[in-house]
C-alpha positions as CSV (number, residue, x, y, z in Angstrom):
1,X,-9.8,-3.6,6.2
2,X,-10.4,0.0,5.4
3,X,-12.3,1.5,2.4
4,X,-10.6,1.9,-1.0
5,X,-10.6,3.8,-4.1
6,X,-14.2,4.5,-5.5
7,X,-13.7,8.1,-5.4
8,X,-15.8,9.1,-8.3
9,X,-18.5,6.5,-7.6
10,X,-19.0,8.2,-3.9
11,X,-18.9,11.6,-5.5
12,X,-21.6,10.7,-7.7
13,X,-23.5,8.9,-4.8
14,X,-23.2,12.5,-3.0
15,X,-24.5,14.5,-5.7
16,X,-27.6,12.3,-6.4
17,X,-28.3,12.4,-2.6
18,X,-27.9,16.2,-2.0
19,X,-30.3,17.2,-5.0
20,X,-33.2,14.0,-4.4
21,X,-35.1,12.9,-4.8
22,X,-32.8,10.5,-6.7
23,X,-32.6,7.2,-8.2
24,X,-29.9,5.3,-8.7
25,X,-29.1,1.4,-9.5
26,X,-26.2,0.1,-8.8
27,X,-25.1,-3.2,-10.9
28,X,-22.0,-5.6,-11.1
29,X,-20.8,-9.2,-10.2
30,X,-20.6,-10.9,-7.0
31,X,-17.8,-9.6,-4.9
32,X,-17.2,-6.6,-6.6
33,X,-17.7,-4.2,-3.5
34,X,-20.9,-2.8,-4.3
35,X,-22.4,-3.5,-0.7
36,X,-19.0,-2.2,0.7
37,X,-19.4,1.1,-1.1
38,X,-23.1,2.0,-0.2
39,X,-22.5,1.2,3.0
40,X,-19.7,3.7,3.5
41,X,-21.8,6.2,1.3
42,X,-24.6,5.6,4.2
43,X,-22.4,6.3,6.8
44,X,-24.0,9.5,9.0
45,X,-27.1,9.4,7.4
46,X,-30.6,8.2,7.8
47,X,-30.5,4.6,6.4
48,X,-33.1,1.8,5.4
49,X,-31.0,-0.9,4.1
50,X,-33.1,-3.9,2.7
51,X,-31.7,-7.2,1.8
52,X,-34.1,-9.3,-0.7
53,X,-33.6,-12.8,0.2
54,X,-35.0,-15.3,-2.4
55,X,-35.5,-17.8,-0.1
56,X,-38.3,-15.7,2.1
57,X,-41.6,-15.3,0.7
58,X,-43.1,-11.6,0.3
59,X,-45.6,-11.6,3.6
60,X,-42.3,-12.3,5.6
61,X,-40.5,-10.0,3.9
62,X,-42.2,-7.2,4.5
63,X,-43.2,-8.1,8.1
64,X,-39.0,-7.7,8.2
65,X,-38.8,-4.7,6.6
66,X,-41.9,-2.9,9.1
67,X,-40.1,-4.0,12.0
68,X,-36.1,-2.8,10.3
69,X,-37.9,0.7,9.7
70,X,-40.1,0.5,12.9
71,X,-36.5,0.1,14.8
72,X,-34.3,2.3,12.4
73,X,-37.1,5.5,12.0
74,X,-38.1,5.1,16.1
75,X,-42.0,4.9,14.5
76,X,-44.8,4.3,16.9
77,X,-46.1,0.8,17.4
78,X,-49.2,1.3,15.3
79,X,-47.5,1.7,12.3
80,X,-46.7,-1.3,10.5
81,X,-46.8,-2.1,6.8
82,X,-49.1,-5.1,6.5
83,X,-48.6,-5.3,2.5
84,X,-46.4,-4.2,-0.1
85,X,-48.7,-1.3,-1.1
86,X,-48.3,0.0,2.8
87,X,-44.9,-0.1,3.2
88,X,-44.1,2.0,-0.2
89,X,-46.5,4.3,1.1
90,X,-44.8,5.3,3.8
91,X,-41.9,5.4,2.6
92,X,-42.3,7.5,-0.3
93,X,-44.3,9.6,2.3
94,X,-41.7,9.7,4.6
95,X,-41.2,13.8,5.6
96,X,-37.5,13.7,6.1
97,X,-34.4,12.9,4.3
98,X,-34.3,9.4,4.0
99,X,-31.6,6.8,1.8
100,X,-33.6,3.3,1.0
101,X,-31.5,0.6,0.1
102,X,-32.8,-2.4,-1.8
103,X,-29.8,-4.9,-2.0
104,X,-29.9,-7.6,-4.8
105,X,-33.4,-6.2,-6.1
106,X,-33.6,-8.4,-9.4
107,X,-34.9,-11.2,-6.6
108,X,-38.4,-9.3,-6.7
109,X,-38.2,-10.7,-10.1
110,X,-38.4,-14.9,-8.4
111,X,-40.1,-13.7,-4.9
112,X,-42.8,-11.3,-6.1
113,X,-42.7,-9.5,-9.4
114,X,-45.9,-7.5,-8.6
115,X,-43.5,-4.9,-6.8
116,X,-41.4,-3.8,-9.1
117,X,-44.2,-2.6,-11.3
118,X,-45.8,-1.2,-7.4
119,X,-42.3,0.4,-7.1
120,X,-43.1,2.1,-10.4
121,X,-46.4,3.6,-9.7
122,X,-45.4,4.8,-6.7
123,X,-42.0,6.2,-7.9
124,X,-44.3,7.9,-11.4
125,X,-47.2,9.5,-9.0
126,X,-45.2,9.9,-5.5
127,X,-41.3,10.1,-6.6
128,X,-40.5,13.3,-7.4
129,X,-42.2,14.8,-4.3
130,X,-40.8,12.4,-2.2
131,X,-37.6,13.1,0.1
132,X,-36.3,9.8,-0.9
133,X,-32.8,8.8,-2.1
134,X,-33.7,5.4,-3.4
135,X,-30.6,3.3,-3.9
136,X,-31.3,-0.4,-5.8
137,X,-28.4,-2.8,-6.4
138,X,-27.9,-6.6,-7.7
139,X,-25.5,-8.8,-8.6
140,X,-27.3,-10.2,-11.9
141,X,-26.2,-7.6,-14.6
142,X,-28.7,-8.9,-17.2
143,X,-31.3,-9.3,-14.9
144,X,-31.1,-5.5,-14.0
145,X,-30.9,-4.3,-17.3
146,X,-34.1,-6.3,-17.9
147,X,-35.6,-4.4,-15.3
148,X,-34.3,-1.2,-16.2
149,X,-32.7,-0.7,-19.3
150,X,-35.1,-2.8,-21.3
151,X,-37.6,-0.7,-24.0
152,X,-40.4,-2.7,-22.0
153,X,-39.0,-2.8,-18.6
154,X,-41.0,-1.6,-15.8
155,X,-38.8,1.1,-14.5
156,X,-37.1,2.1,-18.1
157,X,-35.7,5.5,-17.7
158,X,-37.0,5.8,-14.0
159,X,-33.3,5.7,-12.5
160,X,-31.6,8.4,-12.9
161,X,-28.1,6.8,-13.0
162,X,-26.5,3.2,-13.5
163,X,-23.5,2.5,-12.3
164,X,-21.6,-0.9,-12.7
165,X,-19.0,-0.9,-10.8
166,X,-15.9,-2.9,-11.7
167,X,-13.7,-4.4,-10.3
168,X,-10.3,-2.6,-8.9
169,X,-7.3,-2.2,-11.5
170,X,-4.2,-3.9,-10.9
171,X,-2.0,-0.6,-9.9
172,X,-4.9,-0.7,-7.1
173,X,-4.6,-4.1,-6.2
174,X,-1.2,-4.2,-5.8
175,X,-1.4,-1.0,-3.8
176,X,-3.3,-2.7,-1.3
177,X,-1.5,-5.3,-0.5
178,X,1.5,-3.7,0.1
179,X,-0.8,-1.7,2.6
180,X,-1.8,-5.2,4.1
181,X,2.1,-6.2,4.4
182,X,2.6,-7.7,1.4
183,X,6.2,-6.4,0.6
184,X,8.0,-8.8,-1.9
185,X,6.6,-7.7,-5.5
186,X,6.8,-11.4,-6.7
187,X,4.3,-12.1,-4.1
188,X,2.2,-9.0,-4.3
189,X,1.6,-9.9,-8.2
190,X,1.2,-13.6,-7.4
191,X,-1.6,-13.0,-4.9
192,X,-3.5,-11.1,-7.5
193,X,-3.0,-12.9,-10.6
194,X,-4.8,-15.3,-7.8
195,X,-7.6,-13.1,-7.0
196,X,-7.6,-10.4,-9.8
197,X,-9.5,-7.2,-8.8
198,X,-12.1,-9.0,-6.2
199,X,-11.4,-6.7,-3.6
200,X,-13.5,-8.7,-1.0
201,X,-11.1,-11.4,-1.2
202,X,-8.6,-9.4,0.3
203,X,-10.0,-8.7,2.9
204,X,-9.4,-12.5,4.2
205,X,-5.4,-11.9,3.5
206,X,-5.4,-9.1,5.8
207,X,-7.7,-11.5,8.8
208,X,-5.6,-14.1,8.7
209,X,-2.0,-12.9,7.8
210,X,-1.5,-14.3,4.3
211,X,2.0,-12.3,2.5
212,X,2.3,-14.9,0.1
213,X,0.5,-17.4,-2.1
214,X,2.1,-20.0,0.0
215,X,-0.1,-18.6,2.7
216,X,-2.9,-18.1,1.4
217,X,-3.2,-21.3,-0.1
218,X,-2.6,-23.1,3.0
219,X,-4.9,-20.8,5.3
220,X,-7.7,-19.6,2.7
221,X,-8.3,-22.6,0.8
222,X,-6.2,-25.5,1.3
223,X,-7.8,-26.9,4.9
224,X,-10.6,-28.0,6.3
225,X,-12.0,-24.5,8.1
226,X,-10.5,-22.4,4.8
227,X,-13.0,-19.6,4.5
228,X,-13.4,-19.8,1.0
229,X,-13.8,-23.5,0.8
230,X,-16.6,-23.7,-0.6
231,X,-17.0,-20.2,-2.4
232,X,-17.7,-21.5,-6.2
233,X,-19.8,-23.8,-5.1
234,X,-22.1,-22.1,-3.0
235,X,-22.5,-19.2,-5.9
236,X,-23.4,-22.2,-8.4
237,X,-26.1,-23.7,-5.8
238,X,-27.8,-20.5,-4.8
239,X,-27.6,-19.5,-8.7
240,X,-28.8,-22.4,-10.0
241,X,-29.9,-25.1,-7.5
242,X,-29.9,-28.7,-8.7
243,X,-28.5,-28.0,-12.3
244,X,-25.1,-26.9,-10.7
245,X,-23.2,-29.3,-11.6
246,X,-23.7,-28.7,-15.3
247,X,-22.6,-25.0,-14.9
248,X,-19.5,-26.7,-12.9
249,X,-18.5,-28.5,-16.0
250,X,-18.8,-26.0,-18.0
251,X,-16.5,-24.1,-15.9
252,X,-14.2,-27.0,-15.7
253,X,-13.8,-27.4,-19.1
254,X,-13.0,-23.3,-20.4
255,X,-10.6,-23.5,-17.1
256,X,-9.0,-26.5,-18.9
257,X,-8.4,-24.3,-21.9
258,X,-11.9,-24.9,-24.0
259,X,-13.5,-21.8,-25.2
260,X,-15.6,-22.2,-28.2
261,X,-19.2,-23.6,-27.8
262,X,-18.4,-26.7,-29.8
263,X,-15.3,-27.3,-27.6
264,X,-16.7,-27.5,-24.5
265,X,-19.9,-29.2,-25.8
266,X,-17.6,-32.0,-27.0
267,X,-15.9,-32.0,-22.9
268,X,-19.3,-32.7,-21.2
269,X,-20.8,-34.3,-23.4
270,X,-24.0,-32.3,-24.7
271,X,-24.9,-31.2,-27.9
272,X,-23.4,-27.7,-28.3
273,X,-27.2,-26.2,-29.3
274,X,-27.9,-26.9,-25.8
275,X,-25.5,-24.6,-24.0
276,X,-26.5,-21.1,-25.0
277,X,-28.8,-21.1,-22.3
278,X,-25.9,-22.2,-19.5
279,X,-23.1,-19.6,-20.6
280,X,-25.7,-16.4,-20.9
281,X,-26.0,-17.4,-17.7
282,X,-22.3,-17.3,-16.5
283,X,-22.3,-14.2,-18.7
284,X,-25.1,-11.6,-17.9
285,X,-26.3,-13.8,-15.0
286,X,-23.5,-13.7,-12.1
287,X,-20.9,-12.1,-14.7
288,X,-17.7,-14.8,-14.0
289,X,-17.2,-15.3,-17.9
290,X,-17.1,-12.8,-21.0
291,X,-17.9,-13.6,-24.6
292,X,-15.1,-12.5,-26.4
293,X,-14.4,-12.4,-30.9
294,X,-11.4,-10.8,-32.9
295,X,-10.5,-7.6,-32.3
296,X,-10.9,-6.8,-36.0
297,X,-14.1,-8.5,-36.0
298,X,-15.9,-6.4,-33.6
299,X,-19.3,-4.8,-34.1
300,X,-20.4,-7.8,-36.5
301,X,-21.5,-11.5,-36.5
302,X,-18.6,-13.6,-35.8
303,X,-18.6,-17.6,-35.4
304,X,-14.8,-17.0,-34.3
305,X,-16.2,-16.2,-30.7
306,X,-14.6,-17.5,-27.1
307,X,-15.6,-17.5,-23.5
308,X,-13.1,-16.4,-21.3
309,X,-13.0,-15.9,-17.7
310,X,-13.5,-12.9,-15.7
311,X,-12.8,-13.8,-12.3
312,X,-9.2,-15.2,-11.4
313,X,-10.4,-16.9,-8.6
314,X,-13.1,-19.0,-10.3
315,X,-11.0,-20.1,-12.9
316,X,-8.4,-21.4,-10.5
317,X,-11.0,-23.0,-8.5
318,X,-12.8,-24.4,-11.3
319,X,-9.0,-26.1,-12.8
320,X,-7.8,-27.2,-9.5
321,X,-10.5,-27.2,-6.7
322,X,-13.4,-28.5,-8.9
323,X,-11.0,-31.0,-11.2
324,X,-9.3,-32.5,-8.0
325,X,-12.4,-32.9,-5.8
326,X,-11.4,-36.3,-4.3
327,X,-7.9,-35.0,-3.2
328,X,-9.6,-31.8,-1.5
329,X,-12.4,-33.7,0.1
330,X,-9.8,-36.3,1.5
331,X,-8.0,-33.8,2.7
332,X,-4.9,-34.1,1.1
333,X,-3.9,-30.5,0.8
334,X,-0.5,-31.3,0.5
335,X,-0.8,-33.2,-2.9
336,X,-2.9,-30.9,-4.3
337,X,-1.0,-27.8,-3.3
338,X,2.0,-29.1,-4.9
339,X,0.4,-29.7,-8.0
340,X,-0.6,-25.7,-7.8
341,X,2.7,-24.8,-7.2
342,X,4.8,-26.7,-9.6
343,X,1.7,-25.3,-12.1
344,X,1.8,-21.7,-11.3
345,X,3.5,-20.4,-13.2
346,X,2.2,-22.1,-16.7
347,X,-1.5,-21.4,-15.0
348,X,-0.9,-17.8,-14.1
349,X,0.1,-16.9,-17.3
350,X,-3.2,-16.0,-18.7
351,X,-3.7,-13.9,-15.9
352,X,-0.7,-12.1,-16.3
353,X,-1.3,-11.5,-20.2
354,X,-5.1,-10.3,-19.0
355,X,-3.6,-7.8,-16.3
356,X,-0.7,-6.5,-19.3
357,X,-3.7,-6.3,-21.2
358,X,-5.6,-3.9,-18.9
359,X,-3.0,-1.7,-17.9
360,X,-1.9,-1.2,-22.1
361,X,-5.4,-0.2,-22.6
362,X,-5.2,2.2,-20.5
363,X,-2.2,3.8,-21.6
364,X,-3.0,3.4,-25.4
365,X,-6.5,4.3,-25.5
366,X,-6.1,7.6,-26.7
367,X,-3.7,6.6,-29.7
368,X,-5.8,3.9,-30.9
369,X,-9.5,3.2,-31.7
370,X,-10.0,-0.7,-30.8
371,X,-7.6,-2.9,-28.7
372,X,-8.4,-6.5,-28.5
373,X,-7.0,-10.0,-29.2
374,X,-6.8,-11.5,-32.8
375,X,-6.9,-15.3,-33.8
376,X,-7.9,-17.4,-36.8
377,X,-9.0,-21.2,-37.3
378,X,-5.9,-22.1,-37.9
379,X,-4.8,-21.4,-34.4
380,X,-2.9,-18.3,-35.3
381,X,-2.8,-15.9,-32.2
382,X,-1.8,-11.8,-31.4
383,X,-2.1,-11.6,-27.6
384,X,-2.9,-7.6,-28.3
385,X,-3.7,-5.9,-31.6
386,X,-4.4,-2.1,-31.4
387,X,-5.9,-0.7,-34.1
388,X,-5.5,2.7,-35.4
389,X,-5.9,5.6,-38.1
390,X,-2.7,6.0,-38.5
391,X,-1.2,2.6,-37.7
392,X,-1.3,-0.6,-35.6
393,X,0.4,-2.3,-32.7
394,X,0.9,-5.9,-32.5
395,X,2.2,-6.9,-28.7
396,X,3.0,-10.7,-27.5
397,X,2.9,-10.8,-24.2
398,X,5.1,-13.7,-21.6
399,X,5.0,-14.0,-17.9
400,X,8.6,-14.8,-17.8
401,X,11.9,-13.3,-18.0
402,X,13.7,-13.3,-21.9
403,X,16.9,-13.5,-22.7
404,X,17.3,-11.1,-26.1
405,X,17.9,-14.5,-28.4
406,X,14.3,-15.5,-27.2
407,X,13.0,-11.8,-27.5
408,X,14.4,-11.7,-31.0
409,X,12.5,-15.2,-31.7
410,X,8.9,-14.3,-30.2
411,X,9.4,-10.6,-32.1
412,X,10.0,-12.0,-35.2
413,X,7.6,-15.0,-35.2
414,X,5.1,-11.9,-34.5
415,X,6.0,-10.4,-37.8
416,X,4.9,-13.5,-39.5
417,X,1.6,-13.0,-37.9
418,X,1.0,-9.8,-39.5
419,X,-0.3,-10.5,-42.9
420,X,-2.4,-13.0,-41.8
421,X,-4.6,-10.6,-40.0
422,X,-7.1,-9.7,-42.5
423,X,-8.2,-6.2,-43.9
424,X,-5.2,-4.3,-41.9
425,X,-4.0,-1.2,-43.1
426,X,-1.1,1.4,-42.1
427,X,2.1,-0.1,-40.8
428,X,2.1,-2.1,-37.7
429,X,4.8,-1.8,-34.8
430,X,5.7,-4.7,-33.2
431,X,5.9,-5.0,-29.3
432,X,6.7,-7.2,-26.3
433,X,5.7,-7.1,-22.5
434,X,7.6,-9.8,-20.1
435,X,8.7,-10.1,-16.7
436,X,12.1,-9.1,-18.3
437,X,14.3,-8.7,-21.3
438,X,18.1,-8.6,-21.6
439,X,19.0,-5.5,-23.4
440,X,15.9,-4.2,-23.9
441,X,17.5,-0.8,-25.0
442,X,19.1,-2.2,-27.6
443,X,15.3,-3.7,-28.5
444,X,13.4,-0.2,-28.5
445,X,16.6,1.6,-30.4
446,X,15.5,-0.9,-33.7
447,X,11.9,0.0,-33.2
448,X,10.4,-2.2,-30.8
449,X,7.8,-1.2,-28.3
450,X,9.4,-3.5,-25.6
451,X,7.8,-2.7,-21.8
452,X,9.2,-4.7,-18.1
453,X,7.5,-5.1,-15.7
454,X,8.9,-3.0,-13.9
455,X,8.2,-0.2,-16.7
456,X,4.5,-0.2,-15.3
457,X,4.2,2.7,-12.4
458,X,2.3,0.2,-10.4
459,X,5.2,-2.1,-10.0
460,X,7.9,0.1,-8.5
């Protein structure tokens, strides 16, 4: 599959590298393209691209990364870095242009701490003489920023730029896969409410001819040689190692709909003190859940909070992969896929309203200061409340088509929403995104923000 998008990441990525010595650290979650873009950045230039592999010890490590540069730089046999010290030596004495790659750095942290602080001194006393475009990226977003971003961290302030890069946008997504022959727009938005903006998944729809989530189900997951078989589980097992299984549950049980701490304590039976721990991991760790609160509780201490997903895959893998383990490891793919599909469309629903959600904030974040779900303890719920200096929009938000009786009902059951939402002030608009509305005209004429699908550029 060809490169997409990442226009301005590249440009910045060119204007580090003409005026280097540079630093720059790349950061984000598995998946998320961030080896994909450096190595399209790299292309035509002189290259060291070092993977860190936890699993290796330091000695063989760097007796890989002599022989890499050895091979890459055409170096005479004598020289060969026979320690850590050596082998930043030469490169940061290196004469010519040179990009360094260190993929998934944060691992120094587990395989040999020592050399981030080494990476420092070097980068302090040789850096800025150096012809070196040093490129470090990772996967563990709190990890890095420990390394980096941290008042105490050993390279604070030594990089001139973090990027994270996110994932792709909808409008993207569903660009693509009409470039991979994906032409029916139901199944175009079914494959990515599937995989949301995980671009490397899509690179397995284009290898083995998947149009539909039919397809894709039967040839990505759903059989015995499916390439991403066992993807959650191998993330949770390199992660984590032998306490897997109690991230699994955890990500079992806020698939299954439980998203407070005390919620999913009570599903897997721990004491809910004990899971702080677990979900910074699954937060800041390998980045597949957010911590999310009110939108008009933001910027204080709320006990209101909820963990959400943010990966579509995981949470589908988590509610039907994980849950139904026995059916998948018998290999009775046919049971299990008709459970997804007669599901779907209930289970896809969240990651419809999450994909409205993204595209509204886009269009409305320059008429409104903070955009964000609102709930209480009582189980009261505004899919999207925008807040504003001048006023408010309230949106509800339903992956199926309305007919206006039903729009009318959802609009005005809204309404009764609105004075529970505490210290609000200005009026507040009342909206509704769907598939599709009957008369929708006749919706918007009486002062309703009332948006199709088909309203969104993406989806013509």
């Amino acid at each position: 599959m060809r490169f997409y998008g990442r226009e301005a990441e590249l440009g910045l990525m060119e204007h580090l590298y003409a005026t280097a010595p540079s630093f720059l650290v790349i950061t984000g979650r598995r998946r998320v393209g961030k080896t994909e873009l450096i190595k399209e950045f790299c292309k035509g230039k002189q290259t060291l691209y070092f993977y860190v592999d936890a699993n290796k010890s330091i000695d063989v490590m760097i007796e890989e990364f002599g022989r890499l540069m050895a091979r890459t730089l055409d170096l005479p046999g004598y020289i060969r870095p026979e320690t850590p010290e050596d082998f930043l030596e030469f490169l940061f004495s290196y004469e010519k242009p040179l990009v360094v790659v260190f993929d998934e750095f944060q691992r120094f942290q587990k395989v040999y701490p020592s050399f981030i602080s080494q990476m420092q001194r070097f980068w302090d006393l040789k850096g800025r003489e150096s012809n070196l475009f040093l490129i470090v990226s990772g996967s563990s977003v709190g990890m890095i920023r420990k390394i980096f971003l941290d008042g105490d961290a050993p390279l604070f302030r030594r990089a001139d730029n973090i990027l994270t890069l996110r994932p792709f946008g909808p409008g993207d997504c569903l660009s693509i896969l009409e470039d991979l022959g994906v032409r029916d727009p139901a199944a175009r938005l079914d494959l990515y409410l599937l995989f949301g903006g995980t671009i490397y998944y899509y690179t397995f729809l284009e290898k083995y001819g998947c149009t539909d989530l039919s397809s894709a189900l039967d040839c990505l997951i759903l059989n015995d040689l499916a390439p991403l078989r066992r993807e959650m589980s191998d993330v949770m097992i390199e992660e984590f190692g032998r306490e897997h299984a109690t991230y699994y549950e955890i990500l079992a049980a806020i698939a299954e709909g439980k998203q407070s701490q005390k919620e999913i304590a009570d599903v897997i039976h721990r004491a809910p003190t004990s899971l702080p721990p677990y979900l910074r991991d699954l937060v800041d760790l390998i980045g597949i859940l957010e911590y999310r609160v009110p939108v008009t509780e933001k910027g204080r201490r709320s006990k209101m909070g909820r963990y959400v997903f943010s990966d579509n895959f995981f949470r589908f893998y988590a509610r039907y992969i994980y849950r139904n383990m026995s059916l998948y490891e018998g290999g009775r793919y046919d049971l299990l896929k008709a459970r997804i599909l007669s599901e779907w469309k209930g289970f896809s629903g969240w990651a419809f309203e999450e994909m409205v959600k993204a595209l509204l904030a886009v269009e409305l974040k320059t008429q409104y200061e903070q955009m964000g779900a609102w709930w209480n303890r009582r189980g009261d719920e505004i899919d999207l409340l925008a807040l504003g200096p001048e006023g408010n929009l309230a949106v509800e938000i339903k992956h199926r088509d309305l007919t206006l009786p039903e729009a009318r009902g959802i609009l005005s059951a809204l309404e009764k929403k609105i004075p529970l939402v505490k210290g609000l002030s200005g009026p507040t608009r009342l909206g509704l995104v769907c598939r599709a509305v009957q008369e929708k005209e006749t919706l918007r004429e009486e002062g309703y923000c009332i948006r199709e699908l088909s309203d969104f550029e993406f989806a013509q």
